[in-house]
Every structure is written in structure tokens, then in C-alpha cells.
N, C-alpha and C positions, 0 to 999 in steps of 0.2 A: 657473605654467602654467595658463590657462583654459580651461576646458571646452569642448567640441565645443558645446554649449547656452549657451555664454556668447558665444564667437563669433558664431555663427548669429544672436544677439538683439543684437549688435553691429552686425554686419553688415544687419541690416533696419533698427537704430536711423540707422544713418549714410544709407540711403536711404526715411527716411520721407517722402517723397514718393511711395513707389512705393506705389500701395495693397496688394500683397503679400507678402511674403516674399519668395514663389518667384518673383518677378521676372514676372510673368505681364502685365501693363496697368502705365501710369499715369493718372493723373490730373491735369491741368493748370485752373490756378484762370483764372475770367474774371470779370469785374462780370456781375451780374443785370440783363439790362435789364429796363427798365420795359415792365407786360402782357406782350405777345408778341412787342414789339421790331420792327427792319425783316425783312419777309420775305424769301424770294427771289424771290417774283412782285414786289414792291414795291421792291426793288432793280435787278430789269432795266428797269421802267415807269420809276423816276426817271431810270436811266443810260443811258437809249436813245437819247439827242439831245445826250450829255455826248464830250467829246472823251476823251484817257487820261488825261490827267490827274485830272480831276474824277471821271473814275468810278475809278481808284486810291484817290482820298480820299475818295468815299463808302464803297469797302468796308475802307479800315483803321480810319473811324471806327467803322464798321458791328460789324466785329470785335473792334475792342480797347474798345466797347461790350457786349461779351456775346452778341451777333446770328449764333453760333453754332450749328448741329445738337448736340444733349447728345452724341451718339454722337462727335465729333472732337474731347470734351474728354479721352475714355480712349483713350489709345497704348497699341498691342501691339508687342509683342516681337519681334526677328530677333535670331536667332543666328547668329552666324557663327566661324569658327576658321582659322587659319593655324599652321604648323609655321617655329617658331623658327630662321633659318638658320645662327645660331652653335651653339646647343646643341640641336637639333634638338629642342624641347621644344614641343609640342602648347601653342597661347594658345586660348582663347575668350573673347569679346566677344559683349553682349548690347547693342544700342540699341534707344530704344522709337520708332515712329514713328506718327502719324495714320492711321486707318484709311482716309481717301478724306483729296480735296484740298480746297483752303480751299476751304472757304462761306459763305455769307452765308443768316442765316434762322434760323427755329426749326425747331421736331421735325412742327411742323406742314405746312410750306410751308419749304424751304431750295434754294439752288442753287448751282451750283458756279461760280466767278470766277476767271478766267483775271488775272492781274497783272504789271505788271513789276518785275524781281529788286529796284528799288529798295522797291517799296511789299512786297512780299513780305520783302525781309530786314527793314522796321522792324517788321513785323507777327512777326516771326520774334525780333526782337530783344527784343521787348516780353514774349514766352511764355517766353522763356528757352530758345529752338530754333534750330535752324540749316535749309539747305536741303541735300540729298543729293548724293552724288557720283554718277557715271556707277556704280561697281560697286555703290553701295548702290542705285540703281533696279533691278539684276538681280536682286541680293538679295533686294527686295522683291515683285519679279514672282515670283521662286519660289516664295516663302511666303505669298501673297495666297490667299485660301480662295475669293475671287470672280475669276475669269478672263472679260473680257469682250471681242470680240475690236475693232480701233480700227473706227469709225464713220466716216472720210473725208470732211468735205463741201469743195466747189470755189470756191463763189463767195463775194464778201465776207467771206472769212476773219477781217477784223480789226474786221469790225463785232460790235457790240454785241448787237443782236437774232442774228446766228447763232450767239454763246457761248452765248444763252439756250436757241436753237433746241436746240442740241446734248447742253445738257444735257436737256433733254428726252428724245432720243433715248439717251440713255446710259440714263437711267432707267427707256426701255420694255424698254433691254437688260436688266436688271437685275433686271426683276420682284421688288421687293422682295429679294431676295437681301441677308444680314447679314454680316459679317466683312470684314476686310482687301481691299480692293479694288484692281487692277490690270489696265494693256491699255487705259484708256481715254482717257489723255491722254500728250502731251510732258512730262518734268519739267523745268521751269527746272532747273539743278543748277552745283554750283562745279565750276569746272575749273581750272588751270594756265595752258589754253590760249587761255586770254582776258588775259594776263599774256606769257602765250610773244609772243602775236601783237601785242601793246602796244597794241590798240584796247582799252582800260579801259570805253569808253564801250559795249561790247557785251555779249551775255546766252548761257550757255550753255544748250543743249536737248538734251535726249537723248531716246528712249526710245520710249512708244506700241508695247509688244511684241503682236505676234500671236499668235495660238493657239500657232504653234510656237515659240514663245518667244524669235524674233528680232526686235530694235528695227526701227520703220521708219525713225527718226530717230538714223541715225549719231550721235556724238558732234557738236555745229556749235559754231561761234562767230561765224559770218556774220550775222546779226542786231547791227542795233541797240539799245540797251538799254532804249527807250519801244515797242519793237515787240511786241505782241501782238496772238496770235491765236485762234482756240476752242479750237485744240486744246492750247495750253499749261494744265497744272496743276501747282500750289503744295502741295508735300508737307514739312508740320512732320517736325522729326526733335528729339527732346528732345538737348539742349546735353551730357548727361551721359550717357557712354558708360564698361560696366561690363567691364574687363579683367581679367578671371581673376578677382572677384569685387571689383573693385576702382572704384569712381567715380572717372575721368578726366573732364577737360574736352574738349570733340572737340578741339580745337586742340591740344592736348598728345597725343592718338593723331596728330592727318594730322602734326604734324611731329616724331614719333618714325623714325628711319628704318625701325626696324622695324616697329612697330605700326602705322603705316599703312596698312599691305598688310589691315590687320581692316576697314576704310573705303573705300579708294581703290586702282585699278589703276593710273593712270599714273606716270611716272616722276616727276614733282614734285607736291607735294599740297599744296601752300603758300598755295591761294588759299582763304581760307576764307570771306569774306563779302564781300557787293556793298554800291558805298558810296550811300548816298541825302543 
């Protein structure tokens, strides 16, 4: 029988990836680019005249180049818990997710990139991450230490210079403010009901909570799947989800009938990634 200190050093060896123990952060590996890399003033200047596509593959080569904020290479922790309905036995589940949404840039100059679920899940695929369900965006609105409330703009939605505009305006919200952030965008997310409804060719969006911490963005699946706009953001969620102190793969939590209730609200939770 092993020790309570043998476990424990078990239990952190099998997730050394996590840089702690106590499950607090991790850390995910990227290439170093070279000098300072493309900024995110220097990313909107090239993509301002590019259609979606081309500016899709400036920012995943931009990203899975290194061309990251240092601050979105460490994920913090949600907990969450559900009560067993056979044995009414209390579960907890830890996931780590990105503190803000993809960017593009250094610690110097970075901005935030609105994508479609195709370029977001290769970029997601490459980290070893997935994108969120509708309850884990709530999840994460709760526990976000930065509350900003959404920004609204009208015209030109799906151009180029108003994602840039906007992140702007998020960041005068923001005055520097550090930690887990939320409230300031739509998240792309998986749903079922892109699958129920048999347009495969479509993008789920949820979210953009207000102060009182109601989505402005119902659950949708009415979009098409190349449609973007400012107010969509791309939220990494690390692939390996820790059940009762245990590393599962998310796919093994959403299609556990039980355990998916730690991830997902809806009745079917089977759609786990968008195909590119």
C-alpha cells in the first residue's frame, strides 16, 4: 500500500505538464519566434485588405510561429463539480483554459483575432486544445477575476479594421487589469446542435455575458461557417480534463453519459471538434 506522499508525487508525475502540484496554471509549449515576431499592430496593417481566408492563415501561421502574448501560454484552472446520479457521490473536475482569447503579437504590442471554427480548431488541434461548450463559457464567466461589460459596435461587423477597432476599445476597458478575462466577446463553442440541425457547414456562438451575467448571444447555429465577426473570440481549453484527480481526454468526459454534465449542459454532447 503507498503512501499518501507517494501518491501525491504520482499523481503530479503523471501531470507534469502542469507546472504545479496543486493544479493551479499550465503551461503550453510554442516555437520562439524570431526578435519580436509579427505584432498585432502589424497583423491588422497586413490583414486589412485580405479576404477570410488569407487573414485565417496569416494568424495560424502567425500563432503556431510563437507570435503569442507570454501571458496565453499559462492556463488557469475552473473547477467545477456534479453529484453522481446513480450513487449520489459528489465528482470534481478541474480544466485549464487561456486567460483571454487568441492573439496574435508579443508582450509588446499583441491583439486579439476573431477566426473561423475551422482555422481556430487547427490552431487548437496543434496546442493539444479543444474549444468550449456553452456551460463551460458560464463556467468561465464566473471565475474570470476581470468582468468587462460587452462593447456593441453596428456597422461593418465582419470587416477587418473594426476586429482591430474593437480590440482597442476592449483594452481601454481594461486598463491594464491582469487575470482571467471575460464579457468581452462571443465564443465560437461546440454544440450538438450543429449536428441536430445537419448544416455541418455552420459555427456555434454563444456568450458575450453582461455585468449581470446574462449571455447576450443565446446559444446560435444560424451562421455560416467562414462567417466572422469582431465580436467572436477563440478560447483554448487544454485537451486533458482532471476527474476526481484523474487525466481524461475531453472526448472521454463529453461522451461519458455521466461525466459530461462536469463540461456540457445539453442533452447530447457528441460534437466535439470542427472539421477544417
Amino acid at each position: 500500500m503507498i503512501s499518501t506522499r507517494q501518491y501525491l508525487f504520482a499523481v503530479c508525475l503523471v501531470a507534469a505538464i502542469i507546472s504545479s502540484c496543486n493544479g493551479a496554471k499550465k503551461i503550453i509549449n510554442l516555437k520562439t519566434p524570431v526578435g519580436e515576431g509579427l505584432s498585432g499592430a502589424a497583423f491588422y496593417q497586413q490583414a486589412a485588405a485580405f479576404n477570410w481566408q488569407k487573414r485565417d492563415s496569416l494568424a495560424v501561421e502567425a500563432i503556431l510561429n510563437g507570435n503569442i502574448p507570454s501571458f496565453l501560454k499559462i492556463f488557469t484552472a475552473i473547477h467545477t463539480r456534479i453529484v453522481d446520479s446513480v450513487q449520489h457521490k459528489e465528482i470534481k473536475a478541474t480544466y485549464f483554459v487561456a486567460k483571454d482569447y487568441l492573439s496574435v503579437g508579443n508582450d509588446k504590442d499583441w491583439a486579439r483575432i476573431p477566426l473561423t471554427p475551422m482555422a481556430a480548431q487547427k490552431i487548437a488541434d496543434s496546442l493539444h486544445c479543444f474549444l468550449p461548450t456553452k456551460k463551460m463559457v458560464d463556467d468561465i464567466y464566473k471565475a474570470a477575476k476581470v468582468k468587462l461589460a460587452p462593447m456593441p459596435m453596428l456597422a461593418f461587423r465582419d470587416s477587418t479594421v473594426t476586429m482591430w477597432q474593437h480590440h482597442l476599445i476592449v483594452e481601454g476597458q481594461r486598463k491594464n487589469a491582469k487575470g482571467l478575462i471575460a464579457g468581452i466577446k462571443k465564443d465560437v463553442v461546440l454544440s450538438s446542435k450543429i449536428t441536430e440541425s445537419g448544416k455541418l457547414n455552420h459555427e456555434a456562438i454563444y456568450g458575450w455575458h453582461k455585468p449581470d451575467g446574462k449571455p447576450i448571444q443565446p446559444l446560435y447555429v444560424g451562421h455560416i461557417n467562414w462567417w466572422v465577426d469582431y465580436s467572436h473570440g477563440i478560447r483554448l481549453i487544454y485537451e486533458k480534463i482532471w476527474v476526481d484527480g484523474k487525466p481524461m481526454q475531453y472526448t472521454e468526459v463529453l461522451s461519458n453519459p455521466n461525466l459530461k454534465r462536469l463540461l456540457c449542459d445539453e442533452a447530447d454532447c457528441s460534437f466535439y471538434r470542427y472539421a477544417y
